[in-house]
C-alpha positions in Angstrom: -18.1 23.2 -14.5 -15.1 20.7 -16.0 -12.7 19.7 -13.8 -9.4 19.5 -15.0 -7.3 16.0 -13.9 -4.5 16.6 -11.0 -1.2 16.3 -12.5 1.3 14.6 -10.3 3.6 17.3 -8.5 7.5 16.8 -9.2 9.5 16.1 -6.1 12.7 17.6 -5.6 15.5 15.2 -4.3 18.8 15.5 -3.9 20.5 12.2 -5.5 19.5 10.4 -8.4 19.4 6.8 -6.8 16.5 8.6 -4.1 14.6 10.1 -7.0 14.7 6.4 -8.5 13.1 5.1 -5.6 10.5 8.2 -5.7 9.4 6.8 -9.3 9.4 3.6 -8.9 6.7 4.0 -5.5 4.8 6.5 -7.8 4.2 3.8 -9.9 2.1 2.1 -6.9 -0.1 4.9 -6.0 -3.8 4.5 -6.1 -3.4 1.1 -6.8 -5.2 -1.9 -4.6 -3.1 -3.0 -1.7 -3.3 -5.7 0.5 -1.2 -5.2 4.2 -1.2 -8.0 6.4 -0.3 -6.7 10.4 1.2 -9.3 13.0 -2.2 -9.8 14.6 -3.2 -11.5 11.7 -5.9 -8.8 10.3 -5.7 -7.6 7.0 -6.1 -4.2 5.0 -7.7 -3.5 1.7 -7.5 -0.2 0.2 -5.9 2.3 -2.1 -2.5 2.9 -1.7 -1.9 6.3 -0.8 1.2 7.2 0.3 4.3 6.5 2.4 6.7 8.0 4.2 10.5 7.6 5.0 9.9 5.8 7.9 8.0 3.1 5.8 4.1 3.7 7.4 1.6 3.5 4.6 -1.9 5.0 4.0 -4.4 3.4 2.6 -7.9 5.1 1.4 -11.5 3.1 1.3 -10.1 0.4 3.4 -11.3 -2.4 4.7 -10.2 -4.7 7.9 -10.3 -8.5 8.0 -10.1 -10.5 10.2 -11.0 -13.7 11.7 -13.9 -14.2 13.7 -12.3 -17.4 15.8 -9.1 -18.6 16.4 -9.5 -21.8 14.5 -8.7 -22.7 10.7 -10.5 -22.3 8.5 -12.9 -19.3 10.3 -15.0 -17.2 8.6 -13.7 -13.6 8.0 -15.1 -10.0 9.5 -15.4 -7.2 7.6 -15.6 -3.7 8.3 -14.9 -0.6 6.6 -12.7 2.3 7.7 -12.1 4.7 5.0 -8.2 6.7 5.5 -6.3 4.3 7.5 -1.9 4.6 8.7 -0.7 1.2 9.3 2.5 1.6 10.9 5.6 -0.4 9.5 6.5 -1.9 12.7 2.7 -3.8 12.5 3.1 -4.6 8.8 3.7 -8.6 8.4 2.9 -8.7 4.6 2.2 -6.1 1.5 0.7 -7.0 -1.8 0.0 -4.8 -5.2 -2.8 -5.6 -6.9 -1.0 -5.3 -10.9 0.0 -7.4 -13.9 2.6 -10.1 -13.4 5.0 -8.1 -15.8 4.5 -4.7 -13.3 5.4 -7.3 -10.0 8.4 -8.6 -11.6 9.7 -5.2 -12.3 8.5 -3.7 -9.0 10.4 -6.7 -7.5 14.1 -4.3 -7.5 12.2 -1.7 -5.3 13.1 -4.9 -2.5 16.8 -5.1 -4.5 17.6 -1.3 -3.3 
C-alpha cells in the first residue's frame, strides 16, 4: 500500500507579523539541531517543534557530555529518542543548513 507524504497543516493566526514568525520556524523543522543546556551537555536531534514559551523538542537525539571536568575530556554519548529541553536550560542552539539559509534565518533573532 503507497503512502501518500504529510502535507504541512496551515495554522491560523491572528496578525501577519505572528504568521511571519510561524513561517520562518517552519522553515527549521526536521532539520539537525544542536542545543547546548547550562550544565554544559549537549543535544543532537531533529528539530521538532516549539512552543510559545520557547521549549523545543527534539526527535532521535542524542546527549553529550563530558566524561571529566577537565579540558580537553573525552565526550559520552547516549541516545534518548523524543526529548523537551526547556528554554530556561538552553545556553546555545544551532541549525544544521547552508550559510545562505543561516544568514536569512538570522532576522528570526531581529524580531
Amino acid at each position: 500500500m503507497e503512502q501518500e507524504a504529510e502535507q504541512p497543516i496551515p495554522v491560523q493566526v491572528g496578525t501577519s507579523d505572528s504568521s511571519s514568525r510561524v513561517s520562518r520556524v517552519r522553515k527549521l523543522l526536521f532539520r539537525r539541531m544542536l542545543v547546548g543546556i547550562k550544565d554544559g551537555r549537549f543535544f543532537l536531534g531533529g528539530f521538532y517543534c516549539i512552543d510559545k514559551q520557547g521549549n523545543i523538542i527534539l526527535q532521535d537525539a542524542v546527549e553529550y557530555r563530558s566524561t571529566r571536568r577537565s579540558s580537553p575530556s573525552p565526550m559520552e554519548q547516549r541516545c534518548l529518542g523524543l526529548i523537551l529541553i526547556p528554554s530556561s536550560c538552553r545556553a546555545t542552539c544551532h541549525v544544521d543548513c547552508s550559510i545562505d539559509e543561516q544568514l536569512s534565518l538570522l532576522s528570526l533573532r531581529e524580531t
